[in-house]
Backbone bond lengths (Angstrom), bond angles and torsions (degrees), N, CA, C in turn:
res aa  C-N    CA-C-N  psi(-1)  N-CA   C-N-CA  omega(-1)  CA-C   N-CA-C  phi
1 X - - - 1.454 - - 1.520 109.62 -
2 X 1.590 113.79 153.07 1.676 101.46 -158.02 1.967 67.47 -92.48
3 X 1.363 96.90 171.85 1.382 133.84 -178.12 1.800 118.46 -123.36
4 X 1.138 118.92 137.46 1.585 107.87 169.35 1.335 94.84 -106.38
5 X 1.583 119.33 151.60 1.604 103.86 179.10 1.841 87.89 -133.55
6 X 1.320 117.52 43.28 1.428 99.25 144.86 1.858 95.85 -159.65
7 X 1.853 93.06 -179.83 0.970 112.81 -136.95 2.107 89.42 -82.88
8 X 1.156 122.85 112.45 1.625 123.03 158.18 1.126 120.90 -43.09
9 X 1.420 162.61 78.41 1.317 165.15 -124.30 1.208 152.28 11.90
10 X 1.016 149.63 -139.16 1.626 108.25 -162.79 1.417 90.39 -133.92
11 X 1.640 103.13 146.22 1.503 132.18 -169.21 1.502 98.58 -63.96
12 X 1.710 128.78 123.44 1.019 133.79 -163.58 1.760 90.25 -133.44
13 X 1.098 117.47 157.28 1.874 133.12 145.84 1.723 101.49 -124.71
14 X 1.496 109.84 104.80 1.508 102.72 143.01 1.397 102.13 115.23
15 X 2.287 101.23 20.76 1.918 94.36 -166.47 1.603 79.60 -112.94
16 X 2.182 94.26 142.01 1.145 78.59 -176.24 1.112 118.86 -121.21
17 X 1.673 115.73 168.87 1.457 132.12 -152.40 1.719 97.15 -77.32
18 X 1.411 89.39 -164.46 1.259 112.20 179.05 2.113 124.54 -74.78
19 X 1.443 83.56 -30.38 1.387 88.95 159.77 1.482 133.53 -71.76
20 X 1.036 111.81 -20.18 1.323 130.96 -173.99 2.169 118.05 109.43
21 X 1.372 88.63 -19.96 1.617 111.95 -176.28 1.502 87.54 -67.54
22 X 2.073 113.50 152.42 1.266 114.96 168.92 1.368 103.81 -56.29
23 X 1.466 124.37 -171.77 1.443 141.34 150.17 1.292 116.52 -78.00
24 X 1.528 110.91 -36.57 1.310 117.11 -160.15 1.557 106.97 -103.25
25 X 1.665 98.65 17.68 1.594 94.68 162.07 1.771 98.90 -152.82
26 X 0.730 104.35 52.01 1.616 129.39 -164.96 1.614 73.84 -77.55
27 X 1.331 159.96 -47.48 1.384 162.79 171.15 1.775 97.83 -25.61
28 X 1.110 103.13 -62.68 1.494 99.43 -164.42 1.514 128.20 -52.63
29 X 1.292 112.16 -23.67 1.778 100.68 173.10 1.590 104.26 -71.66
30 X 1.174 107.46 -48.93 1.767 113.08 175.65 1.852 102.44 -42.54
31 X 1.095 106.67 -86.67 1.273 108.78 -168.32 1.382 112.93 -55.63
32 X 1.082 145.65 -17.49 1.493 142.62 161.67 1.436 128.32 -55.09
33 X 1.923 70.89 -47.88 2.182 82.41 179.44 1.567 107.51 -76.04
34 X 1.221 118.23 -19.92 1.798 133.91 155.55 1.277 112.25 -17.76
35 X 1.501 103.89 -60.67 1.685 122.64 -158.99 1.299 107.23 104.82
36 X 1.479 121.03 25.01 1.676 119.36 163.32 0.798 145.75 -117.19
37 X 1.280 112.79 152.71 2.042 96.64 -162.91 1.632 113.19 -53.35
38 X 0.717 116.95 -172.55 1.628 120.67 -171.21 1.287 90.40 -98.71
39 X 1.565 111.83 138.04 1.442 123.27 161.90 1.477 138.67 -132.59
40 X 1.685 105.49 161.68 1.781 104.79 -153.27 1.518 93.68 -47.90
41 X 1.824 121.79 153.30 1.236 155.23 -162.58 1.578 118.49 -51.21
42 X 0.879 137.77 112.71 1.486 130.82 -128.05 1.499 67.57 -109.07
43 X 1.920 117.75 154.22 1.112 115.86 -176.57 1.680 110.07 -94.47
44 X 1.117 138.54 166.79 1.627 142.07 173.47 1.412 115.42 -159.07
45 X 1.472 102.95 -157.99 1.588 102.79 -169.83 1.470 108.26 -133.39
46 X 1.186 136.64 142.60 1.286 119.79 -161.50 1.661 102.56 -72.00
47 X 1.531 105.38 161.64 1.993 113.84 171.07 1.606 96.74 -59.01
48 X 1.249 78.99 148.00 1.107 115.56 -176.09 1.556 107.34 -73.57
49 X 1.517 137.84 -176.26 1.475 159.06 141.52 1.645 92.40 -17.00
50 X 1.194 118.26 113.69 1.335 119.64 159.32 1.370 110.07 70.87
51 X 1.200 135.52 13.53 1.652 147.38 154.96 1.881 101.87 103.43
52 X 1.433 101.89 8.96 1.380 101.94 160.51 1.510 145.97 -22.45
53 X 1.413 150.86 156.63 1.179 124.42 161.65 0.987 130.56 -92.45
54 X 1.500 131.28 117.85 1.176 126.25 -178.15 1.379 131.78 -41.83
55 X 1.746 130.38 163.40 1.292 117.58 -142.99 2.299 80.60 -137.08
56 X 1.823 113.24 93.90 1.541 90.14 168.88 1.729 109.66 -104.01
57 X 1.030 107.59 157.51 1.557 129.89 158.87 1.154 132.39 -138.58
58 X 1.416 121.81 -149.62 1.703 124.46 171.30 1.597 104.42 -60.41
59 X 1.411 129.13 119.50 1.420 128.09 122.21 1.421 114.24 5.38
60 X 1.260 132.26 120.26 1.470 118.74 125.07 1.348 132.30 -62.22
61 X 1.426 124.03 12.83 1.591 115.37 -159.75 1.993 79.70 -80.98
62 X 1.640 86.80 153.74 1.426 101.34 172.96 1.472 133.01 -77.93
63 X 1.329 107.25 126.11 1.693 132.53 -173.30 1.820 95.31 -6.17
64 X 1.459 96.09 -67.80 1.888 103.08 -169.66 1.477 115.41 -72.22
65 X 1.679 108.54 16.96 1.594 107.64 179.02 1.703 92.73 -120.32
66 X 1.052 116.76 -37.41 1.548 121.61 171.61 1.255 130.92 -45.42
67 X 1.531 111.86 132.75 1.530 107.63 164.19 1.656 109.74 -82.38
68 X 1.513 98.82 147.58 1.568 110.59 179.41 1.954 117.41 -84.00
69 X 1.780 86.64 84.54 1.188 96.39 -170.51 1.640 96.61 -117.39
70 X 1.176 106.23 -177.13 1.671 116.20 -172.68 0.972 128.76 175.75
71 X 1.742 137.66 83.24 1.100 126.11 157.80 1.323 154.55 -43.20
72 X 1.036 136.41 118.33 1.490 144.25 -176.03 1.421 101.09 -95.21
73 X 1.350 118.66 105.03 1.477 128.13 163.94 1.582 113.02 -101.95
74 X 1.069 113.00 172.44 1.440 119.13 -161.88 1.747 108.05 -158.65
75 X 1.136 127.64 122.46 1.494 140.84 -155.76 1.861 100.63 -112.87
76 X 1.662 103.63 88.27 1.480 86.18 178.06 1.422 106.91 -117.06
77 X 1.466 89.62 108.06 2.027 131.66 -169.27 1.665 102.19 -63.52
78 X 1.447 106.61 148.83 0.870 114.08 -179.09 0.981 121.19 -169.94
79 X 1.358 152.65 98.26 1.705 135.86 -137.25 1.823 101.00 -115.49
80 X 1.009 94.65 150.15 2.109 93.93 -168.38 1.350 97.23 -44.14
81 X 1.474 107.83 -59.28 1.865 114.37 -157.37 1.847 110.87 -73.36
82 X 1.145 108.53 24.54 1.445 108.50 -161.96 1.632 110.72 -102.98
83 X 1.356 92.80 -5.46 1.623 104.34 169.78 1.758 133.39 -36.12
84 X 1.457 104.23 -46.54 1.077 114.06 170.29 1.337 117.00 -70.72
85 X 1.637 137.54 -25.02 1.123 118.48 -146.10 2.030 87.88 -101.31
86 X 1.866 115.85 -27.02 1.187 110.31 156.91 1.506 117.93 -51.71
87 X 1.235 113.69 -36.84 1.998 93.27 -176.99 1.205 120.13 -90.01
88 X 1.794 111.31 10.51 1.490 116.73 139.11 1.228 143.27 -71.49
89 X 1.384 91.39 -2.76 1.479 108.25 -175.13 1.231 128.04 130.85
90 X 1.559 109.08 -44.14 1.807 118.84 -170.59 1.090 101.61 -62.55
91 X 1.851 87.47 162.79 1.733 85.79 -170.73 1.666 95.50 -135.36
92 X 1.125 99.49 151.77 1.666 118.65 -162.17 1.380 103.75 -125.99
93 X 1.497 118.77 20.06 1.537 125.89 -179.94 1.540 99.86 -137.25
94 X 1.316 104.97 168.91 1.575 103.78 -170.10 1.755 109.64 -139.17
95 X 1.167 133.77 40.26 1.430 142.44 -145.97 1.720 101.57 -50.42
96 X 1.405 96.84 -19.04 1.887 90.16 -166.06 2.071 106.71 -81.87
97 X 1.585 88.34 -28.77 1.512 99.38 -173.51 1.629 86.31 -66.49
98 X 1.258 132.70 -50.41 1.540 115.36 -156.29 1.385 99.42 -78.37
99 X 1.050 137.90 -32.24 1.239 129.39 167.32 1.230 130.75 -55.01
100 X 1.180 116.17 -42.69 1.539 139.15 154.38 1.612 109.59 -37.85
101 X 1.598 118.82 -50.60 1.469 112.41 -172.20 1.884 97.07 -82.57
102 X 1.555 113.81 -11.46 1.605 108.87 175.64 1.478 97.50 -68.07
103 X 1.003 126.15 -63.52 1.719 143.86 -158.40 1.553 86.42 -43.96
104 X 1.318 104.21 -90.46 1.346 98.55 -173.26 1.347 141.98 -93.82
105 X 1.580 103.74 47.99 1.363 132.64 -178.22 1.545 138.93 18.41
106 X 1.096 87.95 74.71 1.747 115.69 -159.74 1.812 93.16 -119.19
107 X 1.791 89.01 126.06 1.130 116.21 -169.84 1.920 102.12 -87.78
108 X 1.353 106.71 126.64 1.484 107.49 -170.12 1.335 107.68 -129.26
109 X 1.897 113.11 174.17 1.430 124.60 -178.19 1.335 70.51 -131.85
110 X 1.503 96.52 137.04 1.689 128.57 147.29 1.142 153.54 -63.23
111 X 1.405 137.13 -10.21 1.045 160.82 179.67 1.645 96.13 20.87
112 X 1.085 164.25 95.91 1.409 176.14 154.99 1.461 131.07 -92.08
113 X 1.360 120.76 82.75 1.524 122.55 169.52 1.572 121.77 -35.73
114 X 1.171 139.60 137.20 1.309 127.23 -176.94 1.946 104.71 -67.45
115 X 1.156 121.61 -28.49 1.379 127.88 -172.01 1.574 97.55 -71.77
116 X 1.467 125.74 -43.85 1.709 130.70 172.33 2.131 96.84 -35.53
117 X 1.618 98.98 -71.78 1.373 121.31 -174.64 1.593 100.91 -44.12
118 X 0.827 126.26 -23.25 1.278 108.06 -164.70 1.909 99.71 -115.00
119 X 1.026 95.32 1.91 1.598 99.64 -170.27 1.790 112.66 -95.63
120 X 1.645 94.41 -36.09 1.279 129.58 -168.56 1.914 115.52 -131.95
121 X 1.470 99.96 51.92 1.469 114.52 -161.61 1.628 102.31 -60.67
122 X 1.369 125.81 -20.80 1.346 121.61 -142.22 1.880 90.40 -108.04
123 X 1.615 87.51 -34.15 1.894 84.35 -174.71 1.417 114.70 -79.12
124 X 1.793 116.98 -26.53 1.266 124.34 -169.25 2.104 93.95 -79.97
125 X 1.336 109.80 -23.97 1.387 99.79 -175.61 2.213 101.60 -73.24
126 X 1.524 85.30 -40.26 1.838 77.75 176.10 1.371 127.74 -48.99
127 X 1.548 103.80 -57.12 1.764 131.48 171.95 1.611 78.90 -30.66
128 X 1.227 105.06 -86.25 1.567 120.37 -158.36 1.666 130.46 -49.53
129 X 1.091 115.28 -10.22 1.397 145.69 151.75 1.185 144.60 -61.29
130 X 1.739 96.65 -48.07 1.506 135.24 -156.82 1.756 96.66 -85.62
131 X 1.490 128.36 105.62 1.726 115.96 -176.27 1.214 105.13 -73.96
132 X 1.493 129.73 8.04 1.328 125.83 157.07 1.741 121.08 -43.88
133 X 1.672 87.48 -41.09 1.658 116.72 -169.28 1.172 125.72 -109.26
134 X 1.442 96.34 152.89 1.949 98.84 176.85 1.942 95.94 -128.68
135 X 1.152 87.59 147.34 1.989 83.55 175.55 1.760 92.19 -128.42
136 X 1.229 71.85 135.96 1.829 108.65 175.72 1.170 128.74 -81.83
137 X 1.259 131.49 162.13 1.855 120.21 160.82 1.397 105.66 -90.96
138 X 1.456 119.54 133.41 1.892 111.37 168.00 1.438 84.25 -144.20
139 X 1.669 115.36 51.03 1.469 119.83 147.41 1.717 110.40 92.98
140 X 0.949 129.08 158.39 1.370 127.30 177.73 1.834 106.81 -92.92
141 X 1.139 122.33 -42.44 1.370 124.33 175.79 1.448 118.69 -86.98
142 X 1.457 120.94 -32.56 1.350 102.40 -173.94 1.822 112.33 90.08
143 X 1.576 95.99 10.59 1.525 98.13 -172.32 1.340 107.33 -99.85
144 X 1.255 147.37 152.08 1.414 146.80 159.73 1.533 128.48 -49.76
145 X 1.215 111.51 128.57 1.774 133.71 -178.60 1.719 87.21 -79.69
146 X 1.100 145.97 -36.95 1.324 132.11 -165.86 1.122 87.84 -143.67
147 X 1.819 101.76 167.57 1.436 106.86 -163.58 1.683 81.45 -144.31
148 X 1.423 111.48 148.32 1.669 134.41 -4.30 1.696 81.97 -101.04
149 X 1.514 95.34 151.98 1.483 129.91 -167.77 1.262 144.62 -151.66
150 X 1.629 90.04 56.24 1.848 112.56 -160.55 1.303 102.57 59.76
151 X 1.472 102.71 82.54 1.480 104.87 -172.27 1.723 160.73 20.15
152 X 1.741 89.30 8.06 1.196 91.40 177.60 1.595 143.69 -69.92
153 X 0.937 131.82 -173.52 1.409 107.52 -175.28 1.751 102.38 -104.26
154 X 1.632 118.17 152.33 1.084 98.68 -179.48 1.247 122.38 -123.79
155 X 1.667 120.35 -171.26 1.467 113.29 -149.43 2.098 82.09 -126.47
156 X 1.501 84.03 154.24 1.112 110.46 -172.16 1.650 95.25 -66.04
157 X 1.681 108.82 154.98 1.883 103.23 175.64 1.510 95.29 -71.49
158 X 1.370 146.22 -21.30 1.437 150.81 -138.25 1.071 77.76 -91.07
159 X 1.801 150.47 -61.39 1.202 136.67 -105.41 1.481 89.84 -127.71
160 X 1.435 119.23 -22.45 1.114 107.71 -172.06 2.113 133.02 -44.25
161 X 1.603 94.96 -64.64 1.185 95.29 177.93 1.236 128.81 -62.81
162 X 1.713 125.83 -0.09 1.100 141.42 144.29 1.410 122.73 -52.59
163 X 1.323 120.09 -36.53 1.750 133.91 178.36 1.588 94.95 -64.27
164 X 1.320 110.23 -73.88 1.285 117.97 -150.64 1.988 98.94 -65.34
165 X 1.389 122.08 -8.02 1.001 113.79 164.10 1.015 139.21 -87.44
166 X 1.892 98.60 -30.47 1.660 106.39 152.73 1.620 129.02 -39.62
167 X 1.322 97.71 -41.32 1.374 116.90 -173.54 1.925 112.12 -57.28
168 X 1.294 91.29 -47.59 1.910 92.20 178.49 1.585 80.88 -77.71
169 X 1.028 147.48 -50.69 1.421 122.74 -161.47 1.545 107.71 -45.18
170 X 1.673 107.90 -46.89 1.523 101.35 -154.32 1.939 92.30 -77.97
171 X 1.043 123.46 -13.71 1.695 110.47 177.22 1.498 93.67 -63.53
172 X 1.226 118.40 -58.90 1.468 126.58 -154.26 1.895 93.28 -39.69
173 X 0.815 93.44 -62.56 1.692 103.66 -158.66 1.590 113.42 -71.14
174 X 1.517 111.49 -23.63 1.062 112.80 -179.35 2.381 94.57 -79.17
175 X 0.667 111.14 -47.39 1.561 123.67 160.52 1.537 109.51 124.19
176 X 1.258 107.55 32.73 1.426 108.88 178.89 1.714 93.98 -79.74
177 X 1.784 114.92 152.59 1.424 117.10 -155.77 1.684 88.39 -135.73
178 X 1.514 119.77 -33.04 1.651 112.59 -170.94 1.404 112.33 -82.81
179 X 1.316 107.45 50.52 1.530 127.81 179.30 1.394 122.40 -74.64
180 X 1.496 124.38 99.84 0.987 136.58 155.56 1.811 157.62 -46.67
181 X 1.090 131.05 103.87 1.416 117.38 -172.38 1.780 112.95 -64.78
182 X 0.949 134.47 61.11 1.540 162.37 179.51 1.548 115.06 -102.33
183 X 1.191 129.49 127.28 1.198 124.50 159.27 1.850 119.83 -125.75
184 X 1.227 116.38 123.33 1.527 95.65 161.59 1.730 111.09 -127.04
185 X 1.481 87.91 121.71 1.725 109.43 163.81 1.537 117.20 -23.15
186 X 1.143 129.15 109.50 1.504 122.06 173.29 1.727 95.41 -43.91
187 X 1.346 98.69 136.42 1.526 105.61 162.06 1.764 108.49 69.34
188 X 1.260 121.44 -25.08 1.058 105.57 151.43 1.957 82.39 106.54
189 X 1.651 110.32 15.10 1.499 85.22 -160.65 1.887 76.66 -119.56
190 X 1.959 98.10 145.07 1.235 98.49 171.63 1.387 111.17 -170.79
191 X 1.330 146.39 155.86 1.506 143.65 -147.21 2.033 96.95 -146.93
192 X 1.013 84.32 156.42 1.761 103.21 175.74 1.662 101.82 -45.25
193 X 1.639 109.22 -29.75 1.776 105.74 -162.36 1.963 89.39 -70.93
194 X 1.347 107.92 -63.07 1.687 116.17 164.49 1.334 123.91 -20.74
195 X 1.492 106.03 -51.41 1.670 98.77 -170.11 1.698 103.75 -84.21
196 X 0.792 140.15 -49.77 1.490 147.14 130.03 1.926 115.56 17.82
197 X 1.608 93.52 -73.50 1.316 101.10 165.77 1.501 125.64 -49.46
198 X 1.196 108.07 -53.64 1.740 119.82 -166.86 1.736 111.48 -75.82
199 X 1.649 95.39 -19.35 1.670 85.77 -153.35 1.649 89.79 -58.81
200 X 1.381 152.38 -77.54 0.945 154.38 -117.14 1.887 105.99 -62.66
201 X 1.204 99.34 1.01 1.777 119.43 176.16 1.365 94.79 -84.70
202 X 1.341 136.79 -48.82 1.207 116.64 -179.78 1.633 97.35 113.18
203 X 1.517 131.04 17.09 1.352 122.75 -165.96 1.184 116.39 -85.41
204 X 1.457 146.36 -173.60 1.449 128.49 107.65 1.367 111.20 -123.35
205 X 1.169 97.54 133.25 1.349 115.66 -165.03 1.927 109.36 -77.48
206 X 1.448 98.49 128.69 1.430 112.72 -170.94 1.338 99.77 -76.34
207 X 1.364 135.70 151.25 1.066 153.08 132.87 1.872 122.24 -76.75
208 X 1.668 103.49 -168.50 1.467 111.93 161.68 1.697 128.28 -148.91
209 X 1.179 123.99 154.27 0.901 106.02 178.89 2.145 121.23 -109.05
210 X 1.330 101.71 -32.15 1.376 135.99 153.57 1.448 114.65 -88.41
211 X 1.540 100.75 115.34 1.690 111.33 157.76 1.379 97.22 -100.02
212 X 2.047 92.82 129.33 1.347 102.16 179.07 1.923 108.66 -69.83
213 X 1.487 114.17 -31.91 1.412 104.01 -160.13 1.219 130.54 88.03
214 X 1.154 110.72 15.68 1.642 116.50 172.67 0.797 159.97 -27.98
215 X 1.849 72.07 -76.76 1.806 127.22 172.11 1.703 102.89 -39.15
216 X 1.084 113.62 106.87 1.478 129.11 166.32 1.615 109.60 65.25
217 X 1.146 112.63 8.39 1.529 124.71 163.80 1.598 109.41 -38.01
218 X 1.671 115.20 135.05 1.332 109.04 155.98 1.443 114.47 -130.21
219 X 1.637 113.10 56.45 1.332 111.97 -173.77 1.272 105.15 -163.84
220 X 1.453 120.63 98.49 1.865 121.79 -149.29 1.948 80.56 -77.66
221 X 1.301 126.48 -24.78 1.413 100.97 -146.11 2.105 90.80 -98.12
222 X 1.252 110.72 22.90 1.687 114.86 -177.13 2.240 85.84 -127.46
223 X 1.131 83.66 -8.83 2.006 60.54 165.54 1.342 99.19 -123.52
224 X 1.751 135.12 -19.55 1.258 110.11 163.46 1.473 122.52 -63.03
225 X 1.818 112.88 -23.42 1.358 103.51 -171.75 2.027 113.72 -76.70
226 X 1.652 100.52 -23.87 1.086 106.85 160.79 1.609 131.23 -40.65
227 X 1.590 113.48 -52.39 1.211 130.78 -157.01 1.557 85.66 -76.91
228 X 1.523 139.33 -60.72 0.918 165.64 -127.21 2.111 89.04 -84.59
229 X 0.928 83.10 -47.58 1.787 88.35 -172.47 1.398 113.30 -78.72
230 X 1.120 114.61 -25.08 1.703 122.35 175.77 1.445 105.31 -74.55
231 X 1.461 109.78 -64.41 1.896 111.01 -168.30 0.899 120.48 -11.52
232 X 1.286 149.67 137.40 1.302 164.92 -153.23 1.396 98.73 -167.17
233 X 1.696 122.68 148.20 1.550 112.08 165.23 1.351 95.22 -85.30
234 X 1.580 73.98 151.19 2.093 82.84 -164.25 1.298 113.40 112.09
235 X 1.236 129.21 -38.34 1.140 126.12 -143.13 1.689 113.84 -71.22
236 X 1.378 133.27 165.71 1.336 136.93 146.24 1.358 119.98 -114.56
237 X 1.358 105.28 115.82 1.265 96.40 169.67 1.818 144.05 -116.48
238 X 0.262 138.38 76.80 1.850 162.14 158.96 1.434 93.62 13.34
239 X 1.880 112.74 124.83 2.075 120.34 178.72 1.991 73.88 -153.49
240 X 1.452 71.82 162.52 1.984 77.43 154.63 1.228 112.17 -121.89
241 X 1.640 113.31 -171.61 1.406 129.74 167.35 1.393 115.89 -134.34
242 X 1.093 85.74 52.87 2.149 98.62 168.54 1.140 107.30 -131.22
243 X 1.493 124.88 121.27 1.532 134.19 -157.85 1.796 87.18 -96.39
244 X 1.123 147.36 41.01 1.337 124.03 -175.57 1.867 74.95 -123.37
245 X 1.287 98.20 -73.10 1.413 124.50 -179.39 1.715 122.59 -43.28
246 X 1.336 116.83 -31.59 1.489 132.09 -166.91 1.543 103.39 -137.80
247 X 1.228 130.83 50.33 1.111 122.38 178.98 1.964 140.61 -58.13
248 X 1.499 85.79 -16.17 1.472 106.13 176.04 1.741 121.97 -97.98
249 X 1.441 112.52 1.48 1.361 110.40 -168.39 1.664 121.81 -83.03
250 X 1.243 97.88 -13.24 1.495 98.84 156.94 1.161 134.15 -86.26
251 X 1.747 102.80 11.98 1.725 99.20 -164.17 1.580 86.56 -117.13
252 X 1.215 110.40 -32.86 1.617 116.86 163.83 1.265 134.21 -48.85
253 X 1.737 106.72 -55.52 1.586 115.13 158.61 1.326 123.04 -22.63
254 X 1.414 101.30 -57.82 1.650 120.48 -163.37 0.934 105.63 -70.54
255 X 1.435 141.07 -31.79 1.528 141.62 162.14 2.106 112.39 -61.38
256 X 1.209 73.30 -56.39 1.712 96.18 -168.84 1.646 102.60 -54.64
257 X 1.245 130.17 -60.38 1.711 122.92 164.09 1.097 132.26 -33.66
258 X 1.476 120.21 -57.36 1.114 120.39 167.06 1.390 133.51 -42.35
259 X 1.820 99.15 -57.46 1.551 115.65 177.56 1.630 115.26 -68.40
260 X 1.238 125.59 21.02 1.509 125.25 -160.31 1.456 82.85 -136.19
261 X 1.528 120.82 -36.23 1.402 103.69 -174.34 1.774 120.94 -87.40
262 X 1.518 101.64 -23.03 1.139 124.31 170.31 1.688 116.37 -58.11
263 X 1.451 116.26 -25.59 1.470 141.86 -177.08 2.034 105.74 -93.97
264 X 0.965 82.96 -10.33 1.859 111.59 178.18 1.965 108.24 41.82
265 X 1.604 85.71 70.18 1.206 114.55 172.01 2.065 101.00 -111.56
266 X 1.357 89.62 152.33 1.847 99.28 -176.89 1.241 90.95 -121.54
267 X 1.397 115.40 115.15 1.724 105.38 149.33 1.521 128.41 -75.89
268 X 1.048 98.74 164.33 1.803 109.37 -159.28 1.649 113.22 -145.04
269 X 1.255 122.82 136.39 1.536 98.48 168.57 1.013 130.95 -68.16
270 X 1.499 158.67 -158.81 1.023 161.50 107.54 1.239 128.18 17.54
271 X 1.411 94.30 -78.46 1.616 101.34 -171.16 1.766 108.02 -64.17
272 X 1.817 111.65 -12.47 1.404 95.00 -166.36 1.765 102.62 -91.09
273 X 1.267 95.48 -14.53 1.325 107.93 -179.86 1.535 119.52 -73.48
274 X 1.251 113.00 -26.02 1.306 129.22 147.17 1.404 127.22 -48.30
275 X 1.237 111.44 -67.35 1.777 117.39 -168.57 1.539 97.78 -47.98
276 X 1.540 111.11 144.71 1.647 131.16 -175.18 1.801 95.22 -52.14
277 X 1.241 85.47 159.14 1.741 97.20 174.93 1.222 95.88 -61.77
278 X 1.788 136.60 -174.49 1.294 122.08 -154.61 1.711 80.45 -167.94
């Protein structure tokens, strides 16, 4: 997957968008309409060219200027039409991996389809609850912003910012509240017509810098060594939370935490990984 490895405009609290709402609390219509109290200013990146959505990832600042920070994000996929193949059984949730980041208390980003939320109302309300966690937008369908994009199917530019609104709809209702102004692109694939579409949501859209390797992985100790070889301070790195699809990522975690902390790296979510150096 191509990667951007620097940062699309400059880290702001309080610049404001196109709605009139800051950027840097672009959180608050989401989390309000939640049912939550309003909370301190979630950090972002200013709009883009024409009220666009901004594009964050890894820093370039250099390794020996960096703090040894590191996000662990997590992609829990879910494609609209996939309904049937859950009430066969499969499962597109992963309860042991989130438990796993409770146990050994690892601070995470969510990445959450609105179709996941609505599939899995009770776990996306925990995730979403849990101040361990932050939940993200990664679209309500699971359909592609650009086409072609590891085959997914794709969504019209018209329909887009409609998806990604479904998507806070389905947190809202499912009652998850640690709702984030975050977006990540299914697949990671997306064009100027995309960012364009979404900005008026108020997002900025996450990137990565580490692919964990997951995706259909059957060998936790070849995607922990993966994760392990990428880290960078700074880094983001990209696992899922769909046990059909990622079957090894909880067995990886458990390796992968330890050895990151032992390297005396702190994981962090997103948004903290965001806020300006200080």
């Amino acid at each position: 997957m191509a990667v951007t490895l620097a940062v699309a405009g400059t880290l702001l609290v309080g610049c404001a968008g196109e709605s009139g709402a800051p950027a840097g609390t672009a959180a608050a219509p989401a989390r309000e309409a939640a049912g939550a109290t309003p909370a301190p200013a979630v950090p972002g990146l200013a709009p883009g060219p024409g009220g666009s959505a901004p594009v964050f990832s890894r820093s370039a600042v250099p390794a020996d200027r960096a703090e040894k920070t590191v996000a662990l994000t997590f992609d829990a996929d879910m494609t609209a039409d996939q309904g049937p193949r859950a009430a066969r059984g499969e499962r597109f949730d992963n309860p042991g991996l989130v438990d796993a980041l409770r146990t050994l208390d690892v601070p995470a980003t969510i990445f959450m389809t609105g179709r996941w939320a609505e599939e899995y109302p009770d776990q996306a309300r925990a995730i979403g609850t849990d101040p361990r966690f932050e939940v993200a937008n990664h679209s309500y369908s699971h359909h592609a912003f650009k086409s072609p994009c590891y085959g997914l199917p794709a969504l019209a530019a018209k329909d887009m910012r409609a998806d990604v609104d479904r998507a806070f709809a389905a947190f809202r209702a499912a009652g998850a509240r640690n709702v984030v102004p975050y977006f990540r692109f299914p697949g990671g694939c997306h064009d100027d017509t995309a960012l364009r579409a979404i900005g008026p949501t108020g997002v900025t859209a996450v990137q990565w810098d580490v692919v964990g390797g997951d995706a259909f992985a059957t060998d936790a100790d070849a995607v922990a060594e993966q994760v392990l070889a990428g880290v960078r301070p700074g880094s983001v790195v990209v696992l899922h939370c769909t046990l059909s699809a990622a079957p090894t990522t909880e067995a990886a975690i458990r390796k992968v935490v330890p050895e990151l902390r032992r390297r005396g790296y702190r994981m962090v979510k997103v948004s903290e990984l965001m806020r300006p150096a200080r």
